[in-house]
N, C-alpha and C positions, 0 to 999 in steps of 0.2 A: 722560513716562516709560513710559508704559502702551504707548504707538506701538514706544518702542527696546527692548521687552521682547520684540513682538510679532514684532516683525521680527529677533531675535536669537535667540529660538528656531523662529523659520522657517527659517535659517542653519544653526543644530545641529540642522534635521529632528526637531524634538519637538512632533506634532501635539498630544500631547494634555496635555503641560505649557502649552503655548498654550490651548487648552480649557479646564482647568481649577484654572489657578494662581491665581483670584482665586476661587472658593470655596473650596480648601483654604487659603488665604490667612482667607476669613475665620471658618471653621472651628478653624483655629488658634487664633485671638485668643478666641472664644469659648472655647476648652478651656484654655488657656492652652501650649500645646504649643511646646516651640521651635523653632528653625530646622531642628534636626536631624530630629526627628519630622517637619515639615513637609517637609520634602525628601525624606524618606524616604516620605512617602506619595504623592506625587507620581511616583515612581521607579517604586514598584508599581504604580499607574495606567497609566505608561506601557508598562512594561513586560505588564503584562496586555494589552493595548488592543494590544498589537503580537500576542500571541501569538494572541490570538482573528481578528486580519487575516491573522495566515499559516496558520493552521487553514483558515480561510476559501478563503484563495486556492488552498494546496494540494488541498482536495477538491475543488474545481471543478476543476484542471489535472489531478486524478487521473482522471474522469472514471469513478467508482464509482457502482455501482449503485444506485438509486434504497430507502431503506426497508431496506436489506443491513445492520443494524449488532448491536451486543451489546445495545443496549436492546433491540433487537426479535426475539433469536434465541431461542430457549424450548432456552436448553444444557441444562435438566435432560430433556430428551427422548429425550438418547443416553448411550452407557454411559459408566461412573464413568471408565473407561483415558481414553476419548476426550476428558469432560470434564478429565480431568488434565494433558494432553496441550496442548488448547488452553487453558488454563487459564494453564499455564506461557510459552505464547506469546504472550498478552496481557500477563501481567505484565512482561516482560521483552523489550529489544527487542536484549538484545545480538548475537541470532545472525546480526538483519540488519546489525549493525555488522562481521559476520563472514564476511558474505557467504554464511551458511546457506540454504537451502532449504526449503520446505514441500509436500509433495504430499499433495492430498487426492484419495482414490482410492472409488469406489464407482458404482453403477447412477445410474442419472436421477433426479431428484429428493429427495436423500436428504439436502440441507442443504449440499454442499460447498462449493458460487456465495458462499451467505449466512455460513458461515467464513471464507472468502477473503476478502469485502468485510471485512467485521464485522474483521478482523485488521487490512487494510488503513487502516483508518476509523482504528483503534486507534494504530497505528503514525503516522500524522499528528499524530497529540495529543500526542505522544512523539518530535518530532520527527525526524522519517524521509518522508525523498520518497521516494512511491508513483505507479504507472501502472500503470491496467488496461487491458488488452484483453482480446477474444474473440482465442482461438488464430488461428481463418479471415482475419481484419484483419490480425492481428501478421502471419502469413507474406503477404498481399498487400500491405500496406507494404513489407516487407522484398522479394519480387518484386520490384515495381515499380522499387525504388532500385538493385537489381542489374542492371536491366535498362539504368537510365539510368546505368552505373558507380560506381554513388553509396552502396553496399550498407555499407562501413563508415564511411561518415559518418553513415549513418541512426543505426548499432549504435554509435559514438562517443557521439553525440548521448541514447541513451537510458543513458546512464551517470552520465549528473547523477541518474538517479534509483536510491536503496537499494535498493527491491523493486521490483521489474516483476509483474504477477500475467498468468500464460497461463490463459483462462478457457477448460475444456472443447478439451484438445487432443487429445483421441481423433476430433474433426469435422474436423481438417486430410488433403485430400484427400490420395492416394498416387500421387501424382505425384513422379518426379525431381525437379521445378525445386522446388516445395513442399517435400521432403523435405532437398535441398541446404540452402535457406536457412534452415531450423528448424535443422539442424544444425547450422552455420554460427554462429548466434546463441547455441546453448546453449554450444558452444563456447567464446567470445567472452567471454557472460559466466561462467564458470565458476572460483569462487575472486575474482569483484571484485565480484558484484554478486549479491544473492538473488534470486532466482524465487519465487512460491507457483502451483502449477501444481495445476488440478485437470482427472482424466480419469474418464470413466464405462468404463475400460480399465484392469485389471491390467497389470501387466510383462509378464506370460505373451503378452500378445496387444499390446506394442507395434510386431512387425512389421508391425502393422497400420499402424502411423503413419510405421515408417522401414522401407520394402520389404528395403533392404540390411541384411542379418545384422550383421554386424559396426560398420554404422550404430548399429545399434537398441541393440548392446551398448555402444558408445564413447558413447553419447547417454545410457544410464541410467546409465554407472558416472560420469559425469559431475554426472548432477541428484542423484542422491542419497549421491555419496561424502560431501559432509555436507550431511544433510538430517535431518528429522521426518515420518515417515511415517505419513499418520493416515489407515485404512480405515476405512470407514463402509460398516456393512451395515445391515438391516432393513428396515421398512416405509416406505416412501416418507414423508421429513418434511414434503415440498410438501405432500402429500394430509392429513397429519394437522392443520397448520396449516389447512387450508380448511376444514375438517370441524369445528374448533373455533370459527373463522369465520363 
């Protein structure tokens, strides 16, 4: 019996009703619990036991920064707006269901990298597929696939995932062929799939990143027609964390 038990829930794919339906089995008998109770803690089991596997898998596929998360971000650092802001974003993950945006906008070092991951991180727990890149990667992927004719199958292909994060896209050279395919991409996804993009660039100064005028304007009214836009100014948070360090 124990063999046709085995091999039956191998069949209906229940690793861990296989695992551990003979300690809850005799857990039971000890508490006196019935079948119902019994089944029902078995359910939870598995169903736990799945969700920590795809936690699992999806941050490794996410490829997020190493030490980036809300355990490790000192949010009482920056202002009350800003804490409310990302606060709202954490608890709730409808805007990626909505295909919203996030830009996090400020100087070098001021905590935006470690929002964006720490969001991302979040948003996996809370089931939502995520993908980072650095901006420089994202448009030389996307190059190279234009090159090979392959440019929306690449941008097809990153649609299975809710949020995409562009890490630091004020570093994307200003180049036409770079500039096209950024374009090209925000584009693309615009209305089907959220961004959280952070730049050490105001708006004021994104001709810096799309040489064309009318680029640069079709590209922001794009990211942020619905978005959350969180500036981060003050003293460098890299530097405060080391210093406490």
């Amino acid at each position: 019996m124990p063999e046709t038990i085995q091999l039956l829930l191998k069949e209906l794919r229940l690793p861990t009703f296989s695992r551990h339906y003979l300690a809850h089995q005799e857990q039971a008998l000890a508490n006196g619990y019935g079948h119902i109770r019994y089944l029902s803690g078995l359910c939870e089991q598995e169903v736990a036991d799945r969700y920590q596997k795809r936690v699992q898998r999806w941050t490794r596929e996410a490829g997020l920064p190493l030490g980036k998360s809300f355990a490790t971000l000192a949010l009482s650092e920056f202002s009350n707006h800003l804490q409310q802001q990302v606060i709202a974003l954490k608890e709730r993950t409808d805007w990626a269901h909505r295909a919203e945006n996030v830009l996090l906008i400020g100087p070098s070092g001021v905590g935006k990298s470690h929002i964006a991951a720490a969001l991302a991180s979040q948003l996996i727990e809370q089931n939502v597929r995520v993908k980072w890149f650095s901006a420089v990667a994202l448009v030389q992927s996307l190059q190279q696939a234009k090159r090979d004719l392959d440019l929306m199958t690449i941008m097809t292909r990153l649609d299975k995932y809710q949020v995409l994060v562009i890490d630091d896209i004020g570093y994307v050279k200003k180049t036409d062929a770079e500039t096209q395919v950024l374009f090209e991409f925000v584009a693309h996804r615009y209305e089907s799939g959220s961004l959280i993009i952070t730049s050490n660039q105001p708006f004021s100064q994104w001709d810096q990143i799309f040489p064309d005028t009318m680029m640069t304007v079709a590209a922001i009214d794009r990211i942020i027609h619905h978005a959350t836009i969180i500036e981060i100014e003050g003293e460098s948070y890299r530097k405060k964390q080391s210093i406490k360090n």
